[in-house]
MARKOLRO-654971 format. One record per atom (N, C-alpha, C, O, CB): atom name; z negated, y, x. Coordinates in nm, 4 decimals. Glycine has a CB too. Layout:
<r "CA", <Z, Y, X>>
...
***
This chain:
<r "N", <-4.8051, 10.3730, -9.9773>>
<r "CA", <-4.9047, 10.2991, -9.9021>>
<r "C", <-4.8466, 10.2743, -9.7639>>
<r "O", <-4.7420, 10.2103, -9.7739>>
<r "CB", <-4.9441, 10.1648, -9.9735>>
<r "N", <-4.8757, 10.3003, -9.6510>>
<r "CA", <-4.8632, 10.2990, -9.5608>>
<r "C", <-4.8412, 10.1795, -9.4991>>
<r "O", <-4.9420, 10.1164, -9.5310>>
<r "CB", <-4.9302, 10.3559, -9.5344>>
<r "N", <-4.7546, 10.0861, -9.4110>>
<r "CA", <-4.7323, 9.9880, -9.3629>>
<r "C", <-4.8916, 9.8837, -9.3453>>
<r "O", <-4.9051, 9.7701, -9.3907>>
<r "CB", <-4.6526, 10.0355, -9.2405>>
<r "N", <-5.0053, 9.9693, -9.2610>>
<r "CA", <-5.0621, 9.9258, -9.1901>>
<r "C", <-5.1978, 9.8854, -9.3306>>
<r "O", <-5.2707, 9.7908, -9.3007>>
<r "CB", <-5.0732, 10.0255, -9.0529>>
<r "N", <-5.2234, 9.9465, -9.4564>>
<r "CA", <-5.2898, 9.9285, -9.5872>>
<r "C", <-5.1602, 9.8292, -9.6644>>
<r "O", <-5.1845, 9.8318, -9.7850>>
<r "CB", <-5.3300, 10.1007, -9.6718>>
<r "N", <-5.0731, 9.7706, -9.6462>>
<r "CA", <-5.0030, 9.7152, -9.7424>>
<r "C", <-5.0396, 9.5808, -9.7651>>
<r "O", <-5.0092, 9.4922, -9.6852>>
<r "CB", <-4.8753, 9.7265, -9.7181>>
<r "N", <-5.1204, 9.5542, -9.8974>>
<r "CA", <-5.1397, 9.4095, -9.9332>>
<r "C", <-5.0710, 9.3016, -9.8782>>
<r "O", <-4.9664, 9.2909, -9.9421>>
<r "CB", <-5.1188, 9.3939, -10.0533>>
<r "N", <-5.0768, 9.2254, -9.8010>>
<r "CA", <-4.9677, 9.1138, -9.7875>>
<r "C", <-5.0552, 8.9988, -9.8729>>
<r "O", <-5.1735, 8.9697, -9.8553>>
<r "CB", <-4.9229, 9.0651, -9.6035>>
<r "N", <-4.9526, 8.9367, -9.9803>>
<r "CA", <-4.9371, 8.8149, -10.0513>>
<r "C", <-4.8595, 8.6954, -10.0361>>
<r "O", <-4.7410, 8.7052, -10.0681>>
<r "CB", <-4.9100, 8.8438, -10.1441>>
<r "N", <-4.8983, 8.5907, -9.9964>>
<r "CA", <-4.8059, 8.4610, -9.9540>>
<r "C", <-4.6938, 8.4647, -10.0748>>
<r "O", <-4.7154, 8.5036, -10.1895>>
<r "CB", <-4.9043, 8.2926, -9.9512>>
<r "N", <-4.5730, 8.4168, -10.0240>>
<r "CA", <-4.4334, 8.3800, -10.1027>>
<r "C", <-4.4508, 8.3210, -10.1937>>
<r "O", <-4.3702, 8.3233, -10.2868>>
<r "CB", <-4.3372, 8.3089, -10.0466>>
<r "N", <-4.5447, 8.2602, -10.1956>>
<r "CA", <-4.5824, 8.1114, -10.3286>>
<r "C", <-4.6479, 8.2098, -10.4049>>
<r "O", <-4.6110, 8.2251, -10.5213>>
<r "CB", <-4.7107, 7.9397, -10.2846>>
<r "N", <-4.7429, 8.2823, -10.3575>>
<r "CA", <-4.7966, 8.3266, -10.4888>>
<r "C", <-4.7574, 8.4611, -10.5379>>
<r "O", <-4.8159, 8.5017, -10.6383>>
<r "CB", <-4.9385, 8.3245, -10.4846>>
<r "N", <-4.6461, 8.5540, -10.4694>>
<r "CA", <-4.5826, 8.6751, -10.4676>>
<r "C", <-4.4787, 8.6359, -10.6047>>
<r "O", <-4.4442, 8.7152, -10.6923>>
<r "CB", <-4.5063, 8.7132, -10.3046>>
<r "N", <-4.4418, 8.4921, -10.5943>>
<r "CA", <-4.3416, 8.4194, -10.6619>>
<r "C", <-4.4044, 8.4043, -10.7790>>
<r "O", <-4.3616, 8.4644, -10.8776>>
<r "CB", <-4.2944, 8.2931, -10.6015>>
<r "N", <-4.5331, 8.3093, -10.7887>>
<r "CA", <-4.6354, 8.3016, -10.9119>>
<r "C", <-4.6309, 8.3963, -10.9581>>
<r "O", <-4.5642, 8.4218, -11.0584>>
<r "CB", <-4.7659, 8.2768, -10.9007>>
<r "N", <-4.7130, 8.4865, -10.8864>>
<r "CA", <-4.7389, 8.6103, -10.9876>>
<r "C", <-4.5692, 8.6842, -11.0423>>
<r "O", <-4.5575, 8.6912, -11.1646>>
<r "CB", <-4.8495, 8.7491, -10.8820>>
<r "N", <-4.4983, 8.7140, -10.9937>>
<r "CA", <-4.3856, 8.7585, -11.0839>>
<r "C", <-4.3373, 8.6709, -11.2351>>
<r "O", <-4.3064, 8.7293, -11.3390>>
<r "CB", <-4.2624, 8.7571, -10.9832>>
<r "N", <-4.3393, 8.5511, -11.2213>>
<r "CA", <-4.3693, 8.4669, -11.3055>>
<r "C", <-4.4386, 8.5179, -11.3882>>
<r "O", <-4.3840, 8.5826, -11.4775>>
<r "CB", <-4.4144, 8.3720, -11.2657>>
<r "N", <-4.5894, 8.5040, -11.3841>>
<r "CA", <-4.6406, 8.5863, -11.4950>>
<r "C", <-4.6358, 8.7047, -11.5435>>
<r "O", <-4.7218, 8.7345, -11.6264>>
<r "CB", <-4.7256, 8.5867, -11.4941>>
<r "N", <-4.5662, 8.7727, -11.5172>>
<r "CA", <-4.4651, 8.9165, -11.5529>>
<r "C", <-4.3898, 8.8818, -11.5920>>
<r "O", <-4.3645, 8.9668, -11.6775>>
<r "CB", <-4.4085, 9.0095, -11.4685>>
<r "N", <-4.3052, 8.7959, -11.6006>>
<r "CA", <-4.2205, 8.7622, -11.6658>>
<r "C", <-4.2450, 8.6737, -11.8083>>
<r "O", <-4.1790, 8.6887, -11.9111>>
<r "CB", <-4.1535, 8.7114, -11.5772>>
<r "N", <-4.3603, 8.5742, -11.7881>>
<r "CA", <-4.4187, 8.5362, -11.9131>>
<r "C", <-4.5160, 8.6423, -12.0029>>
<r "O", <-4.5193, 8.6273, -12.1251>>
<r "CB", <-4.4965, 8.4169, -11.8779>>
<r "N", <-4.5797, 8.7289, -11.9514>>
<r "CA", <-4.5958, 8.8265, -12.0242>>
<r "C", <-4.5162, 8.8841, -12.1307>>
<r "O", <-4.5136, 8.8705, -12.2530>>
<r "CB", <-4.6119, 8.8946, -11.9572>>
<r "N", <-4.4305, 8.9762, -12.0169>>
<r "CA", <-4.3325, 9.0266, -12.1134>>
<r "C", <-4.2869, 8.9381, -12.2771>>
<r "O", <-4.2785, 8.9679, -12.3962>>
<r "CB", <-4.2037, 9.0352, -12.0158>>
<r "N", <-4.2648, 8.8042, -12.1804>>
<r "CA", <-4.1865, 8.7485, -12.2908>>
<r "C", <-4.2815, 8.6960, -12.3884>>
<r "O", <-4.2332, 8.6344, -12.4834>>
<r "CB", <-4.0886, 8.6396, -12.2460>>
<r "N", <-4.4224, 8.7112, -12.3808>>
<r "CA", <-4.5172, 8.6198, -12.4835>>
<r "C", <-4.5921, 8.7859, -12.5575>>
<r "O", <-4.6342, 8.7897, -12.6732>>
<r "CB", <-4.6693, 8.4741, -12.3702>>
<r "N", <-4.5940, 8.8870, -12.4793>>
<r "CA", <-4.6193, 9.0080, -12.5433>>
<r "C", <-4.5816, 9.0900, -12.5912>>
<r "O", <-4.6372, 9.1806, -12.6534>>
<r "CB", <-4.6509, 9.0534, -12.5150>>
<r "N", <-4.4401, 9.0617, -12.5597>>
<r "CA", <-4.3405, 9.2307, -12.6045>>
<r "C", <-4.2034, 9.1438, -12.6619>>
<r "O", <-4.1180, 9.1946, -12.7345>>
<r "CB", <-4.2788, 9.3762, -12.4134>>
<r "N", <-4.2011, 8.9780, -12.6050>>
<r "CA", <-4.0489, 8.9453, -12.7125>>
<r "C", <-3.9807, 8.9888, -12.6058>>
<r "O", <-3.8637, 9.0005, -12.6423>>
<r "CB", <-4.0062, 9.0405, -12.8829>>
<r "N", <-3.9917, 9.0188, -12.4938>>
<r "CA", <-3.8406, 9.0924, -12.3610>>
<r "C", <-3.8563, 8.9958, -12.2990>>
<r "O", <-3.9667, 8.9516, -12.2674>>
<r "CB", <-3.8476, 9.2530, -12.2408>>
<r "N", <-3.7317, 8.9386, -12.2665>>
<r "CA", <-3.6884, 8.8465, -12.1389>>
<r "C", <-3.6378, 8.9350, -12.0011>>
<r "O", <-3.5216, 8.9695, -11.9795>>
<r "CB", <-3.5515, 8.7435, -12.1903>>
<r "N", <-3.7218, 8.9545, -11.9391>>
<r "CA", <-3.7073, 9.0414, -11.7932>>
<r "C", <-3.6135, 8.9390, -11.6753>>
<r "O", <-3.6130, 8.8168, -11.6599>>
<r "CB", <-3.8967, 9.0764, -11.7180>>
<r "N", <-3.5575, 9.0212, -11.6224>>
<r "CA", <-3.4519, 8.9543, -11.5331>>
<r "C", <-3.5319, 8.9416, -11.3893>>
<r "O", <-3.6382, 9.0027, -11.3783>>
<r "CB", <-3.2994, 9.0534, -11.5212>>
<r "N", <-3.4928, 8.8796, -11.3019>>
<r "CA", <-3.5845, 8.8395, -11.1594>>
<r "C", <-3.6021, 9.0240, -11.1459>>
<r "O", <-3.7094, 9.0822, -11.1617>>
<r "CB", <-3.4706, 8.7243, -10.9830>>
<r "N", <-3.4839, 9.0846, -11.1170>>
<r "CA", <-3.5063, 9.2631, -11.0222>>
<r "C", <-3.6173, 9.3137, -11.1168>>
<r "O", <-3.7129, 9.3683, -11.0617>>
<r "CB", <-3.3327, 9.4109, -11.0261>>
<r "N", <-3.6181, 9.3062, -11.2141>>
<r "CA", <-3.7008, 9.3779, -11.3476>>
<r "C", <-3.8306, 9.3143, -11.2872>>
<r "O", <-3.8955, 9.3787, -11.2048>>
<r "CB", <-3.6532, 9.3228, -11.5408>>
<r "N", <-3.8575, 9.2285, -11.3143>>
<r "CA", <-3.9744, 9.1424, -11.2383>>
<r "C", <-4.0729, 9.1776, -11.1249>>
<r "O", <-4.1945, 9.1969, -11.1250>>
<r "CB", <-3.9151, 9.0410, -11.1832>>
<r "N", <-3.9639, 9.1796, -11.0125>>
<r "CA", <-3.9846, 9.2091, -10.9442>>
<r "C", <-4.0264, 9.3830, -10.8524>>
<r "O", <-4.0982, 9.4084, -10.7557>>
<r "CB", <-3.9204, 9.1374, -10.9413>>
<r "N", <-3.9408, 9.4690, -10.9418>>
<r "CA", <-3.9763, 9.5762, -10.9550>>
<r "C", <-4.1249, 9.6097, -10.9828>>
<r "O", <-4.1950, 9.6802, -10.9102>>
<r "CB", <-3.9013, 9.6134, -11.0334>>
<r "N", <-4.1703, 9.5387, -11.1184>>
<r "CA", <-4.2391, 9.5725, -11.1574>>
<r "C", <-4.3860, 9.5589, -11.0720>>
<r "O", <-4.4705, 9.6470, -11.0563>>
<r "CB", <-4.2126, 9.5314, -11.2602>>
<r "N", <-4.3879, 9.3942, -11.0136>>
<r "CA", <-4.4971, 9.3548, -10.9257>>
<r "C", <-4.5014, 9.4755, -10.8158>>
<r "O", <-4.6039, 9.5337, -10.7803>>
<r "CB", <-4.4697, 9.1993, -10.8573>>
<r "N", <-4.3497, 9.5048, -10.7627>>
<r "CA", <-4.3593, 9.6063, -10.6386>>
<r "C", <-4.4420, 9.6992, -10.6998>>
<r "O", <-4.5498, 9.7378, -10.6545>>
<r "CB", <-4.2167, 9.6769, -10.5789>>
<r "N", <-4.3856, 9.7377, -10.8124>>
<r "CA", <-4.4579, 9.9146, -10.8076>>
<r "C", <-4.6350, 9.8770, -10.8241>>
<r "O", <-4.7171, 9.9533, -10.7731>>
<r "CB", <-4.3873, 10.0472, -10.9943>>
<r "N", <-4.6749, 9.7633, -10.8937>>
<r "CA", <-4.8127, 9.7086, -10.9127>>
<r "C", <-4.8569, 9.7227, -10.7757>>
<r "O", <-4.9335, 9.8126, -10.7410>>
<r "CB", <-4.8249, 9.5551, -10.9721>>
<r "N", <-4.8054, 9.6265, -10.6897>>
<r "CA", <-4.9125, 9.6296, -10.5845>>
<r "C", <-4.8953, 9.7729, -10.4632>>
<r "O", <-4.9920, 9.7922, -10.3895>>
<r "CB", <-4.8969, 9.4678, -10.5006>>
<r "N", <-4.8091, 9.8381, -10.4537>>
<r "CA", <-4.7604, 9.9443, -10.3643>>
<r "C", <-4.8386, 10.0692, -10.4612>>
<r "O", <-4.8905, 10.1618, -10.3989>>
<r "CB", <-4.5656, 9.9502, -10.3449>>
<r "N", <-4.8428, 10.0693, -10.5550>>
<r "CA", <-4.9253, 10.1998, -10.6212>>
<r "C", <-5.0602, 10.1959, -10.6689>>
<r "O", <-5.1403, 10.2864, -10.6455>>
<r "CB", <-4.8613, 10.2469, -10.7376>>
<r "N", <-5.0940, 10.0687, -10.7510>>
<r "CA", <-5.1890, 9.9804, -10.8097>>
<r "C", <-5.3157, 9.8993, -10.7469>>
<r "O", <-5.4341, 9.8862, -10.7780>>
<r "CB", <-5.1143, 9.8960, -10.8567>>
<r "N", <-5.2424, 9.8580, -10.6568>>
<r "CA", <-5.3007, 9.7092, -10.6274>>
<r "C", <-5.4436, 9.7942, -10.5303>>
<r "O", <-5.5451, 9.7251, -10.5394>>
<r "CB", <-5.1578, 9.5701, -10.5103>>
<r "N", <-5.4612, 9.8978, -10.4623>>
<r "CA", <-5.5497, 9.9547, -10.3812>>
<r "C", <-5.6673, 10.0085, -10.4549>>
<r "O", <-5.7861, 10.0010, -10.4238>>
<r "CB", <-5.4865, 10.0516, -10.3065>>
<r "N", <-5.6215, 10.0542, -10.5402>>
<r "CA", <-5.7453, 10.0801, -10.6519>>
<r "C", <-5.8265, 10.0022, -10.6979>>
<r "O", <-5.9446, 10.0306, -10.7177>>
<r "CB", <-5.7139, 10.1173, -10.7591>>
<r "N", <-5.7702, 9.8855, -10.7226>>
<r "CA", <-5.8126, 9.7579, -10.7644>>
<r "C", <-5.9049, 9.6840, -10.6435>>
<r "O", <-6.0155, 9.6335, -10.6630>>
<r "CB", <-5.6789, 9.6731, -10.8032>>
<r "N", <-5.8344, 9.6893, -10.5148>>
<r "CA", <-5.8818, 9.6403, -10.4181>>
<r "C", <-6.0661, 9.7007, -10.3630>>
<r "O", <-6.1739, 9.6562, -10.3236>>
<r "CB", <-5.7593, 9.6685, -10.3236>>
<r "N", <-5.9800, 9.8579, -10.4055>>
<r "CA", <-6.1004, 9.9610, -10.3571>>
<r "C", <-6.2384, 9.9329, -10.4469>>
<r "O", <-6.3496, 9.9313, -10.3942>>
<r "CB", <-6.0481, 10.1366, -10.3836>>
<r "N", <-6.2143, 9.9087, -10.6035>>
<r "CA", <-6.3038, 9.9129, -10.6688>>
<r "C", <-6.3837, 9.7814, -10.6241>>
<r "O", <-6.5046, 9.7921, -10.6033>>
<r "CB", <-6.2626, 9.9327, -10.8006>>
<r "N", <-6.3203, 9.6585, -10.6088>>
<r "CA", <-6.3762, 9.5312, -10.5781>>
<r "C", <-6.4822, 9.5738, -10.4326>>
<r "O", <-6.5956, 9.5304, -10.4531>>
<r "CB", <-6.2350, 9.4074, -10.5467>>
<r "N", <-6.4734, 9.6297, -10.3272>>
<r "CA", <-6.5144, 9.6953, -10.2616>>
<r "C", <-6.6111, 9.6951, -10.2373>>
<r "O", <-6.6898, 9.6289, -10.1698>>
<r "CB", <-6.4948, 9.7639, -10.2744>>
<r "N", <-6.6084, 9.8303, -10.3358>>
<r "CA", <-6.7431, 9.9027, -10.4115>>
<r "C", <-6.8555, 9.8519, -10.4823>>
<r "O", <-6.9757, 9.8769, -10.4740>>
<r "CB", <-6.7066, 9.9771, -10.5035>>
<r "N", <-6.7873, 9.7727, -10.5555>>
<r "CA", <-6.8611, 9.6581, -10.6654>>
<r "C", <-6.9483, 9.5268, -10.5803>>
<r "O", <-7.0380, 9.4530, -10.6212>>
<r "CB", <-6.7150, 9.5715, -10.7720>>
<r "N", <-6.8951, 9.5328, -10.4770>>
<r "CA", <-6.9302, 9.4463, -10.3790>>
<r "C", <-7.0475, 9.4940, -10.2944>>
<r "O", <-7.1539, 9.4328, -10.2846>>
<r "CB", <-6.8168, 9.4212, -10.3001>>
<r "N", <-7.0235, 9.5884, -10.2451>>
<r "CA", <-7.0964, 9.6691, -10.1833>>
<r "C", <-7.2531, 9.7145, -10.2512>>
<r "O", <-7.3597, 9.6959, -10.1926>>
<r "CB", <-7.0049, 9.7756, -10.1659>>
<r "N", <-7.2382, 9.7788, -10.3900>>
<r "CA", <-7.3182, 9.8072, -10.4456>>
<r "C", <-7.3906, 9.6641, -10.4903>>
<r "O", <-7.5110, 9.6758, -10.5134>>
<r "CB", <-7.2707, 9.8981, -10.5318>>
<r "N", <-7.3294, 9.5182, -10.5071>>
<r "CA", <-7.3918, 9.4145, -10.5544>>
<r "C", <-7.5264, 9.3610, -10.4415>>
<r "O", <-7.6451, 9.3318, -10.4558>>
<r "CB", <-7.2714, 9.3063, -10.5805>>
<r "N", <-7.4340, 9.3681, -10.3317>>
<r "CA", <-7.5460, 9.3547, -10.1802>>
<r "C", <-7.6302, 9.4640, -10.1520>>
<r "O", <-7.7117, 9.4343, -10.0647>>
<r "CB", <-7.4653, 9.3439, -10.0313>>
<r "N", <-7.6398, 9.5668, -10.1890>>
<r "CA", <-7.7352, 9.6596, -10.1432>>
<r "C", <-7.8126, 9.6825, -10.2389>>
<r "O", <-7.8870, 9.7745, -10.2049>>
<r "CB", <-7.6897, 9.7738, -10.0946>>
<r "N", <-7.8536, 9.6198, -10.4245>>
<r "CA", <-7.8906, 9.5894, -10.4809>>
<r "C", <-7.9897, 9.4737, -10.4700>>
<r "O", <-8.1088, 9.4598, -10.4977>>
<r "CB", <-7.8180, 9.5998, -10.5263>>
<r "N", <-7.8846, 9.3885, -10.4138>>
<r "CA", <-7.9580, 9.2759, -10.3671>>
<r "C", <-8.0674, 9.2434, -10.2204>>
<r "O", <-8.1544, 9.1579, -10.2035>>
<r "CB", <-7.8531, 9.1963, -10.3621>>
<r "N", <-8.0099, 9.3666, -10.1204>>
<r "CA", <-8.1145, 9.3716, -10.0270>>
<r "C", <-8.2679, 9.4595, -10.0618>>
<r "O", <-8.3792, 9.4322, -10.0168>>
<r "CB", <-8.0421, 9.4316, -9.9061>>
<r "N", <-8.2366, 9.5529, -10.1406>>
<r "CA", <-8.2792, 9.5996, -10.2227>>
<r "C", <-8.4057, 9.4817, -10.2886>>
<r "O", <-8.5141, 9.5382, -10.2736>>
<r "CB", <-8.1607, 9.6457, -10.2975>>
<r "N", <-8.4146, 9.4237, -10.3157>>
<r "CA", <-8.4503, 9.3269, -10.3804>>
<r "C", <-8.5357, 9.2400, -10.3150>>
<r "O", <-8.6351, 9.1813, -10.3577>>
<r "CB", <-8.3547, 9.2730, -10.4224>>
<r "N", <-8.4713, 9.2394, -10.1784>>
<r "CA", <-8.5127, 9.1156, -10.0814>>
<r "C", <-8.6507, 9.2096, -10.0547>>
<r "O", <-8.7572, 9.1524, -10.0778>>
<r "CB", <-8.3891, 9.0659, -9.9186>>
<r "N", <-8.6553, 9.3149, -10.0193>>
<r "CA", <-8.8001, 9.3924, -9.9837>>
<r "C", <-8.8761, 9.3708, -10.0821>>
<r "O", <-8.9943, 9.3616, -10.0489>>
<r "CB", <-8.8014, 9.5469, -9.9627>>
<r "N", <-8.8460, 9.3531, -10.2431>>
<r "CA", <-8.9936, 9.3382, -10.3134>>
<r "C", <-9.0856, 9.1542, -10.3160>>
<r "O", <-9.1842, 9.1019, -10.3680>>
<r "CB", <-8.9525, 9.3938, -10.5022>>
<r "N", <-8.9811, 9.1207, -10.2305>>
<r "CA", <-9.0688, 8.9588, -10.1906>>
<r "C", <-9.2066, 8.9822, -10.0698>>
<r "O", <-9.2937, 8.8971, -10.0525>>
<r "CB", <-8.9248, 8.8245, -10.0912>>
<r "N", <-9.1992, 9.1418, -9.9812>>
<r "CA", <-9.2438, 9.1003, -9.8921>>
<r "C", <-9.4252, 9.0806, -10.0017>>
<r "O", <-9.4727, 9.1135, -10.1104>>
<r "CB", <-9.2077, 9.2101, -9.7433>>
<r "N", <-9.4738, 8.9840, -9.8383>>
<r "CA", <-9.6545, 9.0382, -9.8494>>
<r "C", <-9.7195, 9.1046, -9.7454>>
<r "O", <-9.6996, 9.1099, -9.6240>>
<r "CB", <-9.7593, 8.9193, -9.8626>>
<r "N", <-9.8022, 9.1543, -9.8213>>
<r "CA", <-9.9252, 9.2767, -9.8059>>
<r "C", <-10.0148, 9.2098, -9.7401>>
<r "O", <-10.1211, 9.2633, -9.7086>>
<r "CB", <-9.9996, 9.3433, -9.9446>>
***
């Protein structure tokens, strides 16, 4: 992902969320992950992951409003 597409996430919640990678692991699989493990993992999430996710929200968005303008025309009157 290119510098200028790279998610930026505040420290507080870059921090949160590894956290819950780490409670995951440990409430789903029984592994106690170390901070690098952790942290690895969020990296490769949002640097490979996280755009797809972003992209689909997008889309989903997109298609929700043009549905909805869509819509706004069957109010008019005749």
């Amino acid at each position: 992902m290119s510098k200028k597409n790279k998610i930026e996430i505040p420290k507080e919640k870059r921090e949160e969320m590894i956290s819950k990678i780490k409670n995951y692991f440990l409430n789903e699989r029984d592994e106690e992950l170390g901070d690098l493990a952790s942290i690895m993992i969020f990296d490769f999430i949002t640097e490979e992951l996280a755009a797809e996710f972003y992209n689909q929200g997008v889309y989903d968005s997109y298609k929700y409003m043009n549905d909805i303008c869509e819509d706004l025309l069957s109010i008019q009157k005749y």
